[in-house]
C-alpha positions, 0 to 999 in steps of 0.5 A: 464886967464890961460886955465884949463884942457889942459895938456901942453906935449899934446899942445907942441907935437900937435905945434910940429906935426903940423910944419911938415904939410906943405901942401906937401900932398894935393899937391900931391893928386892935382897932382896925380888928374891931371894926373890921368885926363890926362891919361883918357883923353889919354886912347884909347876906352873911348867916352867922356873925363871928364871935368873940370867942372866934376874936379873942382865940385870933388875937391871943394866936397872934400875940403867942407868934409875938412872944416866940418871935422875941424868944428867937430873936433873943436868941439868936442875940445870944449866938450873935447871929441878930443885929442889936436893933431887930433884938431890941424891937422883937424883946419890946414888942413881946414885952407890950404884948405881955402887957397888954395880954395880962391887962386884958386877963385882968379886966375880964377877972375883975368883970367876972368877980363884978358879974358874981357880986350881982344879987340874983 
């Protein structure tokens, strides 16, 4: 069943555009987060340094903005009030922030089992 309504210059240059995401960007907001972190931890004058409790809340606040940013672009797709392009990147970028959200939850369950293997 063919789709209407959807011009086929627009979803190539939307399949195009979204080959050159490859995550690289949030990468380096990541790293840029981090050692933003490391610097305030090393500042002199400052009483208490962040913790990491304080980063993961901030990092998981930011990735929830990704996702529900995706699910509005996805639907306004669906009511056609968005250009292909902007759905294509906000539904890429949700998908690599699920990726990386569920790599994350895996390592730190991995990391807990390990701590529990520990002999006392």
């Amino acid at each position: 069943m063919p789709i209407t309504g959807i011009n086929p210059n627009a979803a190539a240059s939307a399949y195009s555009n979204s080959q050159s995401i490859t995550g690289q960007g949030q990468v380096t907001d990541i790293t840029k987060n981090i050692k933003g972190l490391a610097s305030e931890i090393a500042s002199p004058g400052q009483s208490e340094a962040p913790s990491f409790a304080d980063f993961m809340a901030k990092n998981i606040q930011q990735s929830v903005q990704t996702m529900k940013g995706g699910e509005e672009m996805a639907a306004k797709a669906v009511t056609g009030d968005a250009d292909v392009t902007d759905v294509v990147q906000a539904v890429t970028s949700a998908e690599l922030t699920l990726q990386t959200v569920v790599g994350v939850r895996d390592r730190m369950i991995s990391a807990y089992q390990e701590i529990m293997r520990m002999p006392i």
